[in-house]
C-alpha positions in Angstrom: 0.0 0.0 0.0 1.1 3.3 -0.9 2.1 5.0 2.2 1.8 8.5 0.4 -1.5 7.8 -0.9 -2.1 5.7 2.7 -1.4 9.5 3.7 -3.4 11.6 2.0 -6.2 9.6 2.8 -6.0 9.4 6.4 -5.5 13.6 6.4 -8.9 13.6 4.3 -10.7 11.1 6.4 -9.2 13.2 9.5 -11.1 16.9 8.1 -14.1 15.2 6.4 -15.2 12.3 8.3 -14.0 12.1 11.8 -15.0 13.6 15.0 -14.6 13.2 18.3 -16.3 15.1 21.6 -15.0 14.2 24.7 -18.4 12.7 25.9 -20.1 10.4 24.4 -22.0 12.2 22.1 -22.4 9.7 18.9 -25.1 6.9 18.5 -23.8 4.6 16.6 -25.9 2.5 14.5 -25.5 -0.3 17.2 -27.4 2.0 19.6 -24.0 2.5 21.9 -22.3 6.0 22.8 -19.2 7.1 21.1 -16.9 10.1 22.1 -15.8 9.6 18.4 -17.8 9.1 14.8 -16.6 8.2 11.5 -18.7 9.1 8.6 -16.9 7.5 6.0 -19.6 8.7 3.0 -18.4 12.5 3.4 -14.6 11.0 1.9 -15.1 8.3 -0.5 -18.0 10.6 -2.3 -14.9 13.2 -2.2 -13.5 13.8 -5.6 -9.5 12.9 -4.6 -10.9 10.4 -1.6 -12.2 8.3 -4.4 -9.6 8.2 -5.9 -7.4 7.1 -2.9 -9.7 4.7 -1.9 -10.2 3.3 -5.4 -6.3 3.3 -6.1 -5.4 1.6 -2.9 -8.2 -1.1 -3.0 -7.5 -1.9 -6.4 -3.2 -1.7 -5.1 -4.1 -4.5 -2.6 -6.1 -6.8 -5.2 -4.5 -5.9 -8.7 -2.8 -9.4 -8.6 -5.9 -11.5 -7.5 -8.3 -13.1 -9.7 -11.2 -11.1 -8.4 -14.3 -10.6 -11.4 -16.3 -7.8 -8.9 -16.1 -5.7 -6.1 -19.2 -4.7 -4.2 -20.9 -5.2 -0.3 -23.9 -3.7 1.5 -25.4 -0.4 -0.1 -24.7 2.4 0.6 -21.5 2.5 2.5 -19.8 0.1 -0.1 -20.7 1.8 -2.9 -18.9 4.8 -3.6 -15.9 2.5 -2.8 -16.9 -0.4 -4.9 -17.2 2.1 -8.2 -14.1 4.0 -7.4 -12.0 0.5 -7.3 -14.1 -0.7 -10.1 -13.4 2.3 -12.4 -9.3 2.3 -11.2 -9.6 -1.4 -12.4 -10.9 -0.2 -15.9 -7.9 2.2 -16.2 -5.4 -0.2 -15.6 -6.0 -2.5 -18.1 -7.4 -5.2 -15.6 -11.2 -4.9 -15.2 -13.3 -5.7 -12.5 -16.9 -4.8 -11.9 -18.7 -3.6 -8.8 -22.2 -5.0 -7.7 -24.3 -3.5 -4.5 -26.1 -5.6 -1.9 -29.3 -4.6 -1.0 -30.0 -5.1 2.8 -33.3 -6.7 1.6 -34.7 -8.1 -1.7 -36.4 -6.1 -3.9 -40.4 -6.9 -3.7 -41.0 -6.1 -7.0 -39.1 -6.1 -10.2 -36.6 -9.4 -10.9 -36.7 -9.4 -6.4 -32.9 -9.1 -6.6 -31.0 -8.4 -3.5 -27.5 -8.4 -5.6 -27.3 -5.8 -8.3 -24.6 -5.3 -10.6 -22.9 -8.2 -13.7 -21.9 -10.2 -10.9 -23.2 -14.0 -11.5 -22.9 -17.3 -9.6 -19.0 -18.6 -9.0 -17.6 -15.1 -9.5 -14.5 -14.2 -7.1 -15.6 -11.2 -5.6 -14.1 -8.8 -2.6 -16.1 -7.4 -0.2 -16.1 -3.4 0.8 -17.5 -1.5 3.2 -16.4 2.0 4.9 -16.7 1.8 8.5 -16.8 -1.0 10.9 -17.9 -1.4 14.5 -19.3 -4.4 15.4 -19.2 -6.0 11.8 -22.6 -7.2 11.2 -22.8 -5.2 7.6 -20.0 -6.6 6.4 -20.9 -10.1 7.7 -24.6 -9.7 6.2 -22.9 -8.8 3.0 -20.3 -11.6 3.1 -23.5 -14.0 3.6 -25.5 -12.2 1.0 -22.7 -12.9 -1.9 -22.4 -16.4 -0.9 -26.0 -16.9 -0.8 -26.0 -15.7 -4.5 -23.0 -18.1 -5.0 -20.3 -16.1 -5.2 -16.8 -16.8 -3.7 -15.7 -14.1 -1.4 -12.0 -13.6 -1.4 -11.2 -11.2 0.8 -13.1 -8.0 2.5 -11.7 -4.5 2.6 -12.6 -2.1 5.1 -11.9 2.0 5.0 -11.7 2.5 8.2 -11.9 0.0 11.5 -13.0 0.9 14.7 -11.3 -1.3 16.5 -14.4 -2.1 18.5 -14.3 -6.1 18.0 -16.0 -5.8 14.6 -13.2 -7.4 12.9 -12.4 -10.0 14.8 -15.9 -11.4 14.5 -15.9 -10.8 10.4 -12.6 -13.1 10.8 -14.7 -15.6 12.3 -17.0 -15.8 8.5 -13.7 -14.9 6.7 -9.9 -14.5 7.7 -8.4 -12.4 4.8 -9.6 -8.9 6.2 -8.0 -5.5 5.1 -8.2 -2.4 6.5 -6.9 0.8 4.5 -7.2 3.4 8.4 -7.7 2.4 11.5 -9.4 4.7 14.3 -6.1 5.0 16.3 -4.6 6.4 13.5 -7.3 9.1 13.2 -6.5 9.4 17.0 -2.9 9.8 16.6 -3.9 13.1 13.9 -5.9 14.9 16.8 -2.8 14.4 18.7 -0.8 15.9 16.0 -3.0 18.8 15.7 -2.9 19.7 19.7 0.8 19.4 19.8 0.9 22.3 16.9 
């Protein structure tokens, strides 16, 4: 992984995404309080973080035989696409497919969408994990659909147990930020 790029992102996440109270002030989806949030949307819909996230997912998996990228909508999306598209320009294409959290009730009834079909090699994304029930739910989703899941790649970890338990469903688990580098930026920041 490009630490310049590696970089760049985490000083983008750091302004756009990140911030921290010294209460708990934050509800997390999981219904716990959190002195910090991460709201990874604000950088991978970011003109220059999608294209840090896209380069340095598609950096970790250029060599793999991977056919799609995708996980749960919407937090997965933006990064699935940016990869997707980075793929495109390389010369080495692979596509990006969304996971609905629940079947469509009308239509084909889909839950995956995208040219993904069954025994495709496909990573998993998603942009923030807690406790890692998204990504698991996605992970279960794509193999549902028949897909092989290779690997899952995560924007930035919590470090709240999440992804220990998604090793538990699958072991190869990447993580581009972590929150305790975030951390160490605030401490940056008060020492200037």
């Amino acid at each position: 992984m490009s630490s310049d790029k590696k970089q760049r992102l985490l000083t983008l996440l750091h302004r756009l995404s990140y911030r921290y109270c010294d209460a708990p002030l934050f509800t997390l989806a999981s219904g716990r309080q959190s002195p910090f949030y991460i709201d990874g949307k604000q950088t991978t819909h970011h003109a220059e973080g999608k294209f840090l996230v896209g380069e340095l997912i598609y950096d970790l998996i250029k060599d793999w035989p991977v056919a799609a990228i995708g996980g749960l909508t919407m937090g997965a999306d933006p990064m699935a696409v940016a990869a997707s598209l980075l793929s495109y320009l390389h010369g080495k294409p692979m596509h990006s497919f969304s996971v609905r959290k629940a079947a469509k009730d009308h239509g084909t009834r889909k839950r995956l969408e995208g040219p993904v079909k069954p025994g495709d090699r496909v990573v998993i994304v998603d942009d923030v994990i807690t406790t890692g029930s998204s990504v698991i739910d996605a992970i279960q989703a794509a193999r549902d659909f028949g897909l092989e899941v290779e690997a899952v790649i995560v924007l930035v970890d919590r470090e709240e147990g999440g992804a220990e338990r998604i090793r538990q469903y699958l072991p190869n688990l990447f993580t581009l930020c972590t929150v305790s580098e975030l951390r160490q930026l605030d401490a940056v920041r008060e020492v200037a």
